[in-house]
PyMOL Python script that loads the backbone (N, CA, C, O; Angstrom):
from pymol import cmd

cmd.read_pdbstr("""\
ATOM      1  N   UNK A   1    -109.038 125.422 188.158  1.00  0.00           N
ATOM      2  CA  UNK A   1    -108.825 124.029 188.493  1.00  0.00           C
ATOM      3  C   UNK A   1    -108.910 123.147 187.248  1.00  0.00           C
ATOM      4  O   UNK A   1    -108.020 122.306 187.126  1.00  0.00           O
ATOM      5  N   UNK A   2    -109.916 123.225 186.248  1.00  0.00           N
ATOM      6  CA  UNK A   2    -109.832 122.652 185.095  1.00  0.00           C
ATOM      7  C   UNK A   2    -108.388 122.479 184.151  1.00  0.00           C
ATOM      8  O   UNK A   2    -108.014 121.465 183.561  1.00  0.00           O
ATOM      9  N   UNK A   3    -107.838 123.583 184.208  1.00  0.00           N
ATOM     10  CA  UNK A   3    -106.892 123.695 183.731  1.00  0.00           C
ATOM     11  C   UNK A   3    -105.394 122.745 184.158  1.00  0.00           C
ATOM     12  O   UNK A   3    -104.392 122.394 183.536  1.00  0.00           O
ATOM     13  N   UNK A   4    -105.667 122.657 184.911  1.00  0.00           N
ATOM     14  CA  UNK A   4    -104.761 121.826 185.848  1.00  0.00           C
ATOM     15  C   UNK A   4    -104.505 120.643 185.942  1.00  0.00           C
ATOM     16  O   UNK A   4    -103.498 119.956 185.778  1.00  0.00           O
ATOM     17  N   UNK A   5    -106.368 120.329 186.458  1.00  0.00           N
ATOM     18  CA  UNK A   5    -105.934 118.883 187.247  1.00  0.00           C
ATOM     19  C   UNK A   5    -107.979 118.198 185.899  1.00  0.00           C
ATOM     20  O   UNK A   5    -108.075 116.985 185.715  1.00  0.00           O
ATOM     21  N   UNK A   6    -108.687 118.769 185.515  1.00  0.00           N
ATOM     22  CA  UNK A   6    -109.678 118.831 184.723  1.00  0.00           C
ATOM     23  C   UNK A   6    -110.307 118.726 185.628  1.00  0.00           C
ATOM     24  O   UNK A   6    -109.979 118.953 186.793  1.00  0.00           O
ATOM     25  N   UNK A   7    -111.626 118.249 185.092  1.00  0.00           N
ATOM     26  CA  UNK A   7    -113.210 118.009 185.740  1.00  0.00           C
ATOM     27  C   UNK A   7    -113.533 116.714 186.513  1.00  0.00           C
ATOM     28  O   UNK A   7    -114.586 116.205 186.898  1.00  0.00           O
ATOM     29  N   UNK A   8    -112.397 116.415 186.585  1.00  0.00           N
ATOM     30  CA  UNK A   8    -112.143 115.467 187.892  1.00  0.00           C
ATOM     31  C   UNK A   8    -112.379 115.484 189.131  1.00  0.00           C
ATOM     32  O   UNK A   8    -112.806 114.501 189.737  1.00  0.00           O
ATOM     33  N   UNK A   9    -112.061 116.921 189.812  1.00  0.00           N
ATOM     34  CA  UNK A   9    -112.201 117.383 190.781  1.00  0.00           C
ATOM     35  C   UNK A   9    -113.500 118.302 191.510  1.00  0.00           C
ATOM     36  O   UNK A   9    -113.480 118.989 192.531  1.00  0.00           O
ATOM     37  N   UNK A  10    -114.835 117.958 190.358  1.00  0.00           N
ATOM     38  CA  UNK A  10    -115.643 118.421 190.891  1.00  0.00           C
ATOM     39  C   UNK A  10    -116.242 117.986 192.294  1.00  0.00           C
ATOM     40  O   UNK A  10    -116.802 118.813 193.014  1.00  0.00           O
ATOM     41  N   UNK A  11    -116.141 117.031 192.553  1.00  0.00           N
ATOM     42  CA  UNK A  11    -116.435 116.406 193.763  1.00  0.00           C
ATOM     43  C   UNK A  11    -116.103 117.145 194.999  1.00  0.00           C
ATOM     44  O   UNK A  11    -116.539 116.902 196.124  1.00  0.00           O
ATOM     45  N   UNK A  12    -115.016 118.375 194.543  1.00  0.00           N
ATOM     46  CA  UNK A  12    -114.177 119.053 195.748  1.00  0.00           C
ATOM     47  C   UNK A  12    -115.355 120.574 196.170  1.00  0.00           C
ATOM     48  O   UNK A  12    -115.486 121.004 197.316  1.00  0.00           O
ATOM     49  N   UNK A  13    -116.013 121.100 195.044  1.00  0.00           N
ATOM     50  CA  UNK A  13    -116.540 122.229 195.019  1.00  0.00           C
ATOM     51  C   UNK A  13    -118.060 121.445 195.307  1.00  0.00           C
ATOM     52  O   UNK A  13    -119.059 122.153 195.180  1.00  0.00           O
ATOM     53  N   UNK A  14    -118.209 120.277 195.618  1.00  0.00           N
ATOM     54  CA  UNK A  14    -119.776 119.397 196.006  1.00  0.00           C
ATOM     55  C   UNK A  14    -119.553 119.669 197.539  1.00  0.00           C
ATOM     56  O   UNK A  14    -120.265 120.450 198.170  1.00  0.00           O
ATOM     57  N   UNK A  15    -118.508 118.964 198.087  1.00  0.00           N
ATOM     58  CA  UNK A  15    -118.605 118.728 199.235  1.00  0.00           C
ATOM     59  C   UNK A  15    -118.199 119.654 199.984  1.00  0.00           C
ATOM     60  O   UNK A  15    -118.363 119.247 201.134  1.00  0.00           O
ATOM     61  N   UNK A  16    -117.493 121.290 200.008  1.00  0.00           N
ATOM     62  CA  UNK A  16    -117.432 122.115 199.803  1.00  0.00           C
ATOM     63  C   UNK A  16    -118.585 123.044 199.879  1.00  0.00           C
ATOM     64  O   UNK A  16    -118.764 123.770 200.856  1.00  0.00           O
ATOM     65  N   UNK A  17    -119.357 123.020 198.860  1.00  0.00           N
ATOM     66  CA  UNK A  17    -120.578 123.396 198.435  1.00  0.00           C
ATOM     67  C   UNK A  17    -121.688 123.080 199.496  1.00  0.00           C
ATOM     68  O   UNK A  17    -122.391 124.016 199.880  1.00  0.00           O
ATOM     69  N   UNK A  18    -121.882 121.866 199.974  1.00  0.00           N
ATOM     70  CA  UNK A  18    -123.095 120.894 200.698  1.00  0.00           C
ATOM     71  C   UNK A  18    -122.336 121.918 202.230  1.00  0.00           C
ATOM     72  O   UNK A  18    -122.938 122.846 202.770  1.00  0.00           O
ATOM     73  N   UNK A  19    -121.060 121.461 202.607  1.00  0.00           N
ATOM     74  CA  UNK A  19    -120.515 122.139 204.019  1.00  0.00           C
ATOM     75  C   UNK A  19    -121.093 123.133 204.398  1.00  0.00           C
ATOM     76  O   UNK A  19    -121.700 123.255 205.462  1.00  0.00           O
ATOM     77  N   UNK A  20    -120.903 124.215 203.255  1.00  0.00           N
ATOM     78  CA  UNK A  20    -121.218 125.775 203.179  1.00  0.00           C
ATOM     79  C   UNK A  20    -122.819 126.097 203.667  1.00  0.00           C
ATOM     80  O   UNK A  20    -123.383 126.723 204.564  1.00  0.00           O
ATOM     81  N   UNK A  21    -123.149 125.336 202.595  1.00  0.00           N
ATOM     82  CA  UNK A  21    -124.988 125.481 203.191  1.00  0.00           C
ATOM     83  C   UNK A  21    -125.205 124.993 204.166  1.00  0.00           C
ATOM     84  O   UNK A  21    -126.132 125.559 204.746  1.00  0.00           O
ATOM     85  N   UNK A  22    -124.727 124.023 204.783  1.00  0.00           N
ATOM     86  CA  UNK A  22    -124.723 123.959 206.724  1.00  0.00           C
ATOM     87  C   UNK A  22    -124.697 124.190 206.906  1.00  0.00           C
ATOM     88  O   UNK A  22    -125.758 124.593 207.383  1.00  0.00           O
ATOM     89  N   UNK A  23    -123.459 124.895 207.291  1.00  0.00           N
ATOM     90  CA  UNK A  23    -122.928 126.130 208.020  1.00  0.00           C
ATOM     91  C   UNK A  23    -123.689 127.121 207.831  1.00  0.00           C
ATOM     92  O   UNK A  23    -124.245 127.606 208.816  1.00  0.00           O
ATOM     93  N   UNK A  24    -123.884 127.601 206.709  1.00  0.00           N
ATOM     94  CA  UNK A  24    -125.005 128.876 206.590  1.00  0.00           C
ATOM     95  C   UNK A  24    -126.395 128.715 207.177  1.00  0.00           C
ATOM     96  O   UNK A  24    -127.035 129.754 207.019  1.00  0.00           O
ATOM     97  N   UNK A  25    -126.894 128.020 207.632  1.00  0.00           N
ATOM     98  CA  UNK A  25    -127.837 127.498 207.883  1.00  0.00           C
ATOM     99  C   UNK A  25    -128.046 127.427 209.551  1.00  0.00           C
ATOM    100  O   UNK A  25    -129.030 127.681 210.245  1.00  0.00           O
ATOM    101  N   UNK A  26    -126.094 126.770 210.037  1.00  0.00           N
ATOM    102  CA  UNK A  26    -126.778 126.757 211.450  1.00  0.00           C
ATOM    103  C   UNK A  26    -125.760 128.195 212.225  1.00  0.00           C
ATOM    104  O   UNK A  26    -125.667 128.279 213.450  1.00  0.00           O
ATOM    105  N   UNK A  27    -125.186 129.054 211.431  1.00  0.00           N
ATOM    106  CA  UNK A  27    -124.450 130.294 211.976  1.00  0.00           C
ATOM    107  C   UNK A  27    -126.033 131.116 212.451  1.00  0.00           C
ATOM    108  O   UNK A  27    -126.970 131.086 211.654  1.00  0.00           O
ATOM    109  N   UNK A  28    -126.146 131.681 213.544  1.00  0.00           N
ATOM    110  CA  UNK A  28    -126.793 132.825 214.138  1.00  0.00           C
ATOM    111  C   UNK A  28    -126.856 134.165 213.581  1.00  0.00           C
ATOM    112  O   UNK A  28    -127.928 134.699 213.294  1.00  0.00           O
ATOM    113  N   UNK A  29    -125.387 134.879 213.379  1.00  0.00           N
ATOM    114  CA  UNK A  29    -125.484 135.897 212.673  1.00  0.00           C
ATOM    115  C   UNK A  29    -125.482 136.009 210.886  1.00  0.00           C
ATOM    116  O   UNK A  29    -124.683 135.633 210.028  1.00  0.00           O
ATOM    117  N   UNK A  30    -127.055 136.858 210.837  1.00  0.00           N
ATOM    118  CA  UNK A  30    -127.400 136.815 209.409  1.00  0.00           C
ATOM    119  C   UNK A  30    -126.193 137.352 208.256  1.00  0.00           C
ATOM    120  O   UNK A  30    -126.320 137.252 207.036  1.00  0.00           O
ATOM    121  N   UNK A  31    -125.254 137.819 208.824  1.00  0.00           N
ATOM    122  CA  UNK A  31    -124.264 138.691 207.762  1.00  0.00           C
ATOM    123  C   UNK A  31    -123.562 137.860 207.550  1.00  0.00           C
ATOM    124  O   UNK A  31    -123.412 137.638 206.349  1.00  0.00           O
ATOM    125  N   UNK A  32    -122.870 137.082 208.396  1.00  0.00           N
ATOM    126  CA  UNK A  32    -121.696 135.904 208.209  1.00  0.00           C
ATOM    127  C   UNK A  32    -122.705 134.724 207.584  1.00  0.00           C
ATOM    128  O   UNK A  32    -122.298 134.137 206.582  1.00  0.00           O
ATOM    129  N   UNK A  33    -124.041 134.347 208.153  1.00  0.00           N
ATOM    130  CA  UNK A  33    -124.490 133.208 207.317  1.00  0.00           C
ATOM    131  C   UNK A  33    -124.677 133.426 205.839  1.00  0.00           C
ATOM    132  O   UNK A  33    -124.449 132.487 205.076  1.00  0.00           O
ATOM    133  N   UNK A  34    -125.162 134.844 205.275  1.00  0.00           N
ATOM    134  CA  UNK A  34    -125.599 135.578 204.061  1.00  0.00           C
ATOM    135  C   UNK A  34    -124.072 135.126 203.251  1.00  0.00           C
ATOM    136  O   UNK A  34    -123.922 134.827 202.066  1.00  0.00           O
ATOM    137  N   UNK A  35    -123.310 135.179 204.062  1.00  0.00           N
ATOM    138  CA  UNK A  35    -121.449 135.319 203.241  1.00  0.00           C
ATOM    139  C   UNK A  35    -120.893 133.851 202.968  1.00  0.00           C
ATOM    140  O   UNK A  35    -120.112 133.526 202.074  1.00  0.00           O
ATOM    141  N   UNK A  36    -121.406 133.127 203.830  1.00  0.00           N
ATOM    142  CA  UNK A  36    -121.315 131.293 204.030  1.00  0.00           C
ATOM    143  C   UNK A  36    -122.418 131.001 202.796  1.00  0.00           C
ATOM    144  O   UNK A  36    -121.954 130.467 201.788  1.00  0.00           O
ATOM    145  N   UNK A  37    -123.624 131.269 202.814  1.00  0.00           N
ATOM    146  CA  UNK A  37    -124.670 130.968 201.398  1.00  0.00           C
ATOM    147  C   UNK A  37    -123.843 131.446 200.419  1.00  0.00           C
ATOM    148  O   UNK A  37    -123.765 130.509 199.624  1.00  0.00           O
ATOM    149  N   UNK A  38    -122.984 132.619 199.886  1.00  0.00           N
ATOM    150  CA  UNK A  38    -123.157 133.143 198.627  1.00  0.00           C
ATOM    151  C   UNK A  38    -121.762 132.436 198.508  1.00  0.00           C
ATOM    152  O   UNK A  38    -121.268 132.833 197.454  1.00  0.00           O
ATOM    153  N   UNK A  39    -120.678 131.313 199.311  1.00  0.00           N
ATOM    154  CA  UNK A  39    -119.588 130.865 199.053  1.00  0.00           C
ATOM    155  C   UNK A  39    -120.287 130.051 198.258  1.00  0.00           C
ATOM    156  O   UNK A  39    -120.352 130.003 197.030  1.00  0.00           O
ATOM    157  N   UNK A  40    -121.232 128.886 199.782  1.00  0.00           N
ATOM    158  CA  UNK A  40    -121.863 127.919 199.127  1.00  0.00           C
ATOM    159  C   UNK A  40    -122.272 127.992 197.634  1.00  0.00           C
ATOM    160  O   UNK A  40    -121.578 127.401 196.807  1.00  0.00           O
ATOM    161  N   UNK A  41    -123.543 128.802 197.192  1.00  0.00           N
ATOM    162  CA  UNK A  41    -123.701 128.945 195.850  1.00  0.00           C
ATOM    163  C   UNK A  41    -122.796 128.725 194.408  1.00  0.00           C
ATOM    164  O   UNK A  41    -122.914 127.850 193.550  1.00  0.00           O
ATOM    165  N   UNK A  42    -121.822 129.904 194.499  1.00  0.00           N
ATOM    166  CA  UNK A  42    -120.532 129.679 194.486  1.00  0.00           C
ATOM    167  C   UNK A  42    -119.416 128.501 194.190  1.00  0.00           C
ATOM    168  O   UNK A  42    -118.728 128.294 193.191  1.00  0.00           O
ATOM    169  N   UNK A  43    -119.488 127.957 195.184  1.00  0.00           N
ATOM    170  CA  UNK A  43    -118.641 126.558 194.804  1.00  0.00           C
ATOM    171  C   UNK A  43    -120.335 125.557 193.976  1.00  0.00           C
ATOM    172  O   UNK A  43    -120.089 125.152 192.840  1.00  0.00           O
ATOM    173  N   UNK A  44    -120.953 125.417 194.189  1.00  0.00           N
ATOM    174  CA  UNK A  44    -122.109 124.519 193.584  1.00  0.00           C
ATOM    175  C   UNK A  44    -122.022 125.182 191.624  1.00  0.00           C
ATOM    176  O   UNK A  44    -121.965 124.569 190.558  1.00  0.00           O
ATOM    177  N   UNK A  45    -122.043 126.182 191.858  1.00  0.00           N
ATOM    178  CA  UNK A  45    -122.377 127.012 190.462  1.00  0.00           C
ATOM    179  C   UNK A  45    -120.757 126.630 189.618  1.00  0.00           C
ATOM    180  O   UNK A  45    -120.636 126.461 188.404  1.00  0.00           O
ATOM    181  N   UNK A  46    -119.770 126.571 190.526  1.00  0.00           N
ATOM    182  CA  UNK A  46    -118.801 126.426 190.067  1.00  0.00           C
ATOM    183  C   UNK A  46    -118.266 124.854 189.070  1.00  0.00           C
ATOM    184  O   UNK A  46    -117.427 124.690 188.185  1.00  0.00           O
ATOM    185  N   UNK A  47    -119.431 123.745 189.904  1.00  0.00           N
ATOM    186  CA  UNK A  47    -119.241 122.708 189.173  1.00  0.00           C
ATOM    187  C   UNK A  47    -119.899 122.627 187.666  1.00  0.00           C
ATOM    188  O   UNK A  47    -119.542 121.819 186.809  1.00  0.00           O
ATOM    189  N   UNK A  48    -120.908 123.601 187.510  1.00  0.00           N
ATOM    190  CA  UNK A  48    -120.855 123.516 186.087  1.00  0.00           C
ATOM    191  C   UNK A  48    -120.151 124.195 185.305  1.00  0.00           C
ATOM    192  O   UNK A  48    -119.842 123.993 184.130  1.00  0.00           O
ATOM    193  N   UNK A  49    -119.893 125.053 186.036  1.00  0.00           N
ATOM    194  CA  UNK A  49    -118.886 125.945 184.999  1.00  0.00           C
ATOM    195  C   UNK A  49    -117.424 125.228 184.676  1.00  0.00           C
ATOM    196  O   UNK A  49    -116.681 125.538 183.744  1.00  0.00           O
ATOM    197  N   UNK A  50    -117.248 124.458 185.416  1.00  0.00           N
ATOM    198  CA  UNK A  50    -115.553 123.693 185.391  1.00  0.00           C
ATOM    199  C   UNK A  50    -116.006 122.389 184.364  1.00  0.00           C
ATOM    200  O   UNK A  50    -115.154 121.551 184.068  1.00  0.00           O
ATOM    201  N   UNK A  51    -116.981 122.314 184.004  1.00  0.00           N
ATOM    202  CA  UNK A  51    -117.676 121.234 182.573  1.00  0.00           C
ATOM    203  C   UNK A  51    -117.943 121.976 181.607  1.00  0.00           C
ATOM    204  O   UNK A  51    -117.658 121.467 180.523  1.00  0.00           O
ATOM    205  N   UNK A  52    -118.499 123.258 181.552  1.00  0.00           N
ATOM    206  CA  UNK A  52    -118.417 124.169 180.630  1.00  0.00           C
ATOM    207  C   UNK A  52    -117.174 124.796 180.129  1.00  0.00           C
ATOM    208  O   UNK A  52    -117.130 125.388 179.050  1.00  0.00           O
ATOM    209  N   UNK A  53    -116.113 124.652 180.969  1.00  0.00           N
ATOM    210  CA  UNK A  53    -114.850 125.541 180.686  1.00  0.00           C
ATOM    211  C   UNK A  53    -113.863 124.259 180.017  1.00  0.00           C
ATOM    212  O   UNK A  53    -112.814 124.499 179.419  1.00  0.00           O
ATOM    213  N   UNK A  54    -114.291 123.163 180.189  1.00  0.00           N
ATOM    214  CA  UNK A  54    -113.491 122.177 179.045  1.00  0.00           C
ATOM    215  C   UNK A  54    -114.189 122.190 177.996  1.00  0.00           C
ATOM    216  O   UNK A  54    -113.420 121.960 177.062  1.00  0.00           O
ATOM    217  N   UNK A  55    -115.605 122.383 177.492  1.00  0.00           N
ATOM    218  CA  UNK A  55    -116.232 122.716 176.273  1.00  0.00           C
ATOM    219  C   UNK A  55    -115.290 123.824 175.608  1.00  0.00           C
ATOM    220  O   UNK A  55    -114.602 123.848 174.587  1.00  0.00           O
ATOM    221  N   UNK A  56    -115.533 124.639 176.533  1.00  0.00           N
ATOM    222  CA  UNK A  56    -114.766 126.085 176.043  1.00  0.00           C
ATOM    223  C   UNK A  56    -113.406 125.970 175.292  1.00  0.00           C
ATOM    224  O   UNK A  56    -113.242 126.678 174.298  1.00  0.00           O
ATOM    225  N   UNK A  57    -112.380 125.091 175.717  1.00  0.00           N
ATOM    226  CA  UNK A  57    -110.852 124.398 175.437  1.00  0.00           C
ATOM    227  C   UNK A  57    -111.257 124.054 174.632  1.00  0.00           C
ATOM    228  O   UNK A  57    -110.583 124.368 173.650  1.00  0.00           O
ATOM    229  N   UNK A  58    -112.561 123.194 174.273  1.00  0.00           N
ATOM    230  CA  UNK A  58    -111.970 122.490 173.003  1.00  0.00           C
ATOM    231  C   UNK A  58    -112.629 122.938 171.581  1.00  0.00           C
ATOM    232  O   UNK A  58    -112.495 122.444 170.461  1.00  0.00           O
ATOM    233  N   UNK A  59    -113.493 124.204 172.095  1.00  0.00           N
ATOM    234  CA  UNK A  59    -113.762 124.915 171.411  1.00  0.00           C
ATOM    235  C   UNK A  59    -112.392 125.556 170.502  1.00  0.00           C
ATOM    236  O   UNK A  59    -112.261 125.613 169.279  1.00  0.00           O
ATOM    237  N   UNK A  60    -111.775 125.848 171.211  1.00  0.00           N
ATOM    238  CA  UNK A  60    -110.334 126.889 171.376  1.00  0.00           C
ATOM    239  C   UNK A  60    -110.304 128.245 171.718  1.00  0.00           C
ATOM    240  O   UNK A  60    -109.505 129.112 171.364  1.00  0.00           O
ATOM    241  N   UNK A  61    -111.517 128.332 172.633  1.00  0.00           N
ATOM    242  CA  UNK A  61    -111.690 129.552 172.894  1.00  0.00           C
ATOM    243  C   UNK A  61    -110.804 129.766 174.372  1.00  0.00           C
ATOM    244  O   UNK A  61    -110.436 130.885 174.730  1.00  0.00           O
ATOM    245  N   UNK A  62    -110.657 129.103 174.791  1.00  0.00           N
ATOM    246  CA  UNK A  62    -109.825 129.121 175.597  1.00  0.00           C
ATOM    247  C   UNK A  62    -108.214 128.216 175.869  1.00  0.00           C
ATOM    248  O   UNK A  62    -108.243 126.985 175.846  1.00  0.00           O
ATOM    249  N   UNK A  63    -107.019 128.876 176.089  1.00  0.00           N
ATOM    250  CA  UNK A  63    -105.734 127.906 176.346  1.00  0.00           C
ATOM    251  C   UNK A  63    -106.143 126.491 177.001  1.00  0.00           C
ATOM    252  O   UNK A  63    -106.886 126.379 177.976  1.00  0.00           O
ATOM    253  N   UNK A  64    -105.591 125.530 176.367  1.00  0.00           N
ATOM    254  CA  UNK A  64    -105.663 124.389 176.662  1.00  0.00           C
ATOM    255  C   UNK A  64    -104.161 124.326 177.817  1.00  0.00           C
ATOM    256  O   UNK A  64    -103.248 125.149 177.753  1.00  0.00           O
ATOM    257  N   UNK A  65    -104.215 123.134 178.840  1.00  0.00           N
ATOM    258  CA  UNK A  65    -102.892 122.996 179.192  1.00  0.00           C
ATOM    259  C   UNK A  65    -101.949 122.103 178.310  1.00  0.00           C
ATOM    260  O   UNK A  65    -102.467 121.210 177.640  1.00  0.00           O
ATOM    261  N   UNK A  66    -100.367 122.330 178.270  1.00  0.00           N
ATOM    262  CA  UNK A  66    -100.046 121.624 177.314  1.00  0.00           C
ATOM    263  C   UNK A  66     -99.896 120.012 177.827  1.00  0.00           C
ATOM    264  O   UNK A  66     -99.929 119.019 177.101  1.00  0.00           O
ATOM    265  N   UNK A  67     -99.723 120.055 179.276  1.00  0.00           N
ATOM    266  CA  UNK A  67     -99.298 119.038 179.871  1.00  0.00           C
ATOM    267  C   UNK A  67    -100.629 117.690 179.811  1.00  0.00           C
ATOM    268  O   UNK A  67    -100.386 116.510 180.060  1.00  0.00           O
ATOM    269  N   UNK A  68    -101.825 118.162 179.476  1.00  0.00           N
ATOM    270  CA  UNK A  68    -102.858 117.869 179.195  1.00  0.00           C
ATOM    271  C   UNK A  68    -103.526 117.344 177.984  1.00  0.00           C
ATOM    272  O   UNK A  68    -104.559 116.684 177.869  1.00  0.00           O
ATOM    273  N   UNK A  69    -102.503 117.895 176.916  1.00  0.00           N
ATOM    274  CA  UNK A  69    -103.116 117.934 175.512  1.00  0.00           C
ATOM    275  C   UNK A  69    -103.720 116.568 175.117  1.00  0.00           C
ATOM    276  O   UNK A  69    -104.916 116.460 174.845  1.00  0.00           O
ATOM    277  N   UNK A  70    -102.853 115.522 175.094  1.00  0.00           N
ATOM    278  CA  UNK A  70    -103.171 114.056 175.183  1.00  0.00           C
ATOM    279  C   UNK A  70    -104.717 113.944 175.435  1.00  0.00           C
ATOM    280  O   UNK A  70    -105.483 113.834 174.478  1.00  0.00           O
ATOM    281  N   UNK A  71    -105.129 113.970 176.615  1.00  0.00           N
ATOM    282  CA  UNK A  71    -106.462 114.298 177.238  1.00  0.00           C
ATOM    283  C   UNK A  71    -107.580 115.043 176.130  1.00  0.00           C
ATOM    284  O   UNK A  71    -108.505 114.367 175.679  1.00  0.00           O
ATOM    285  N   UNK A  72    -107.396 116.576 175.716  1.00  0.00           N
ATOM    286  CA  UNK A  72    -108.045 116.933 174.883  1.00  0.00           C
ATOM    287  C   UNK A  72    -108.246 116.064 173.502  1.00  0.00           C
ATOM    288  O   UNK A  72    -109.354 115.862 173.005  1.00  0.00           O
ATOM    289  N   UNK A  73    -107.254 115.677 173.065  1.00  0.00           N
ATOM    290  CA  UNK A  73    -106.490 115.177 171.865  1.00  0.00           C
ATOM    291  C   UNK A  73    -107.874 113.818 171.980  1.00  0.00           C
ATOM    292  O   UNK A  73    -108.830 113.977 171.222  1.00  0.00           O
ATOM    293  N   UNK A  74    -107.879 112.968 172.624  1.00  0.00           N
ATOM    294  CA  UNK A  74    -108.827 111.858 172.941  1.00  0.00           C
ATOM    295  C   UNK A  74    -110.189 112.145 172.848  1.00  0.00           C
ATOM    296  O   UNK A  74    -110.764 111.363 172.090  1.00  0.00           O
ATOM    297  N   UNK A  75    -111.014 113.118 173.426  1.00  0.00           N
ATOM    298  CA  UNK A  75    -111.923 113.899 173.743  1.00  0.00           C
ATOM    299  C   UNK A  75    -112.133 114.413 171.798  1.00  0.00           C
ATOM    300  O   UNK A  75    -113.074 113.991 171.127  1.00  0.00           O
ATOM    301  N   UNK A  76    -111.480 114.978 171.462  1.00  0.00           N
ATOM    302  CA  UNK A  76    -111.852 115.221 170.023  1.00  0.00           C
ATOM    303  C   UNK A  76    -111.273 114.513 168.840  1.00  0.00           C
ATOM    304  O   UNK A  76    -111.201 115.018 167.720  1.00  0.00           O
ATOM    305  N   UNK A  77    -110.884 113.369 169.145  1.00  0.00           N
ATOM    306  CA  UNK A  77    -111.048 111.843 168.559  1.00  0.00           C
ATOM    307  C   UNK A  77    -112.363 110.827 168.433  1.00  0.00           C
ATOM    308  O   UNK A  77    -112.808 110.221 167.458  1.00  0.00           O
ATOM    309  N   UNK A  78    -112.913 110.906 170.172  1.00  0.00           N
ATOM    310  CA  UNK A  78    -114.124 110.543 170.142  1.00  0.00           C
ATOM    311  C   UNK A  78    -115.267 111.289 169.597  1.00  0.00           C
ATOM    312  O   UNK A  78    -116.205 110.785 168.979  1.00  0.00           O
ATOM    313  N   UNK A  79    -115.075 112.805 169.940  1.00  0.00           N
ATOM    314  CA  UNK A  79    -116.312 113.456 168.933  1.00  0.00           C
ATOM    315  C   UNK A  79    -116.105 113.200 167.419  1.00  0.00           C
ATOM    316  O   UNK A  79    -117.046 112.834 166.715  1.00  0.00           O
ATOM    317  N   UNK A  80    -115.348 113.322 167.123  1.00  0.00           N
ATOM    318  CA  UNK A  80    -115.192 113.410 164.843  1.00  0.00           C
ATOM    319  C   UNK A  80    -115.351 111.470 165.032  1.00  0.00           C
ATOM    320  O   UNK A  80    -114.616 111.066 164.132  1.00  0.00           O
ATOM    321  N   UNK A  81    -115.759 110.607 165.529  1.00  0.00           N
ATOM    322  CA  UNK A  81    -115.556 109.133 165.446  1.00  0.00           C
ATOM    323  C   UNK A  81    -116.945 109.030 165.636  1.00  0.00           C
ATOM    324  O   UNK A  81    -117.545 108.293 164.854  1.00  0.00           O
ATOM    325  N   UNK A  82    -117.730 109.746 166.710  1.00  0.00           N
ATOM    326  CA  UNK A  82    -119.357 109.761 166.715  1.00  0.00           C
ATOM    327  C   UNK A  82    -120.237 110.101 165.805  1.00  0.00           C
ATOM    328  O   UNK A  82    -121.441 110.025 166.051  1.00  0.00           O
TER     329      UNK A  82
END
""", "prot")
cmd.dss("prot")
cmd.show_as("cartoon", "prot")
cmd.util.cbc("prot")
cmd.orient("prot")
Protein backbone atom coordinates (compact mmCIF):
# COMPACT_ATOMS: atom_id res chain seq x y z
CA UNK A 1 0.00 0.00 0.00
CA UNK A 2 2.85 2.43 0.64
CA UNK A 3 3.94 2.10 -2.57
CA UNK A 4 0.97 3.22 -4.13
CA UNK A 5 -1.11 5.41 -2.43
CA UNK A 6 1.87 6.14 0.87
CA UNK A 7 1.29 6.35 4.59
CA UNK A 8 -1.75 8.02 4.15
CA UNK A 9 -3.76 5.21 4.42
CA UNK A 10 -2.90 4.01 7.70
CA UNK A 11 -6.09 4.83 9.13
CA UNK A 12 -7.43 1.78 6.90
CA UNK A 13 -5.26 -1.06 8.75
CA UNK A 14 -6.55 1.06 12.40
CA UNK A 15 -9.97 0.61 11.81
CA UNK A 16 -9.55 -2.69 10.35
CA UNK A 17 -7.29 -3.58 13.09
CA UNK A 18 -9.78 -2.18 16.19
CA UNK A 19 -12.89 -4.38 14.00
CA UNK A 20 -10.75 -7.51 14.15
CA UNK A 21 -10.19 -7.45 17.89
CA UNK A 22 -14.01 -7.27 18.33
CA UNK A 23 -14.79 -9.65 16.51
CA UNK A 24 -12.17 -11.82 18.02
CA UNK A 25 -13.32 -11.15 21.15
CA UNK A 26 -17.06 -11.66 20.73
CA UNK A 27 -16.76 -15.02 18.11
CA UNK A 28 -17.48 -18.28 20.45
CA UNK A 29 -15.32 -20.56 18.59
CA UNK A 30 -11.65 -20.37 19.88
CA UNK A 31 -10.06 -21.36 16.34
CA UNK A 32 -11.88 -18.77 14.21
CA UNK A 33 -11.47 -16.10 17.13
CA UNK A 34 -7.46 -17.22 17.46
CA UNK A 35 -7.53 -16.46 13.29
CA UNK A 36 -9.65 -12.97 13.74
CA UNK A 37 -6.73 -11.92 16.68
CA UNK A 38 -3.70 -12.89 14.54
CA UNK A 39 -5.51 -10.71 11.36
CA UNK A 40 -6.17 -8.12 13.94
CA UNK A 41 -2.46 -8.02 15.14
CA UNK A 42 -1.52 -8.05 11.74
CA UNK A 43 -3.21 -5.14 10.29
CA UNK A 44 -2.16 -3.00 13.75
CA UNK A 45 1.62 -4.23 13.26
CA UNK A 46 1.15 -3.35 9.76
CA UNK A 47 0.79 0.41 10.48
CA UNK A 48 4.20 0.66 11.52
CA UNK A 49 5.68 -1.11 9.14
CA UNK A 50 3.96 1.04 6.19
CA UNK A 51 6.10 4.21 8.14
CA UNK A 52 9.03 2.12 8.24
CA UNK A 53 8.80 1.01 4.59
CA UNK A 54 8.93 4.81 3.39
CA UNK A 55 12.17 5.14 5.61
CA UNK A 56 13.26 2.15 3.75
CA UNK A 57 12.55 4.16 0.01
CA UNK A 58 14.35 6.74 0.97
CA UNK A 59 16.96 4.94 2.21
CA UNK A 60 17.05 3.30 -1.39
CA UNK A 61 16.79 0.20 -0.13
CA UNK A 62 13.82 -0.25 -1.52
CA UNK A 63 11.98 0.85 -5.28
CA UNK A 64 10.48 4.02 -4.90
CA UNK A 65 7.18 4.58 -7.09
CA UNK A 66 7.94 6.69 -10.01
CA UNK A 67 4.56 8.24 -10.06
CA UNK A 68 5.43 9.37 -6.53
CA UNK A 69 8.90 10.60 -6.84
CA UNK A 70 7.90 14.33 -6.39
CA UNK A 71 6.67 13.20 -2.88
CA UNK A 72 10.02 11.48 -1.97
CA UNK A 73 11.94 14.28 -3.75
CA UNK A 74 10.24 16.86 -0.91
CA UNK A 75 10.74 14.50 2.02
CA UNK A 76 14.61 14.59 1.24
CA UNK A 77 14.68 18.30 0.62
CA UNK A 78 13.32 18.79 4.03
CA UNK A 79 15.82 16.37 5.66
CA UNK A 80 19.38 17.93 3.96
CA UNK A 81 17.44 21.69 4.90
CA UNK A 82 17.16 20.44 8.75
Amino acid sequence: MEYYWGKKCWWVWLVVGLICCVLSLLVKNQTVSTIIGGFAFSCLWGIGEMFQQEKRVLKGWFPENPARHEYYESIRRKETNS
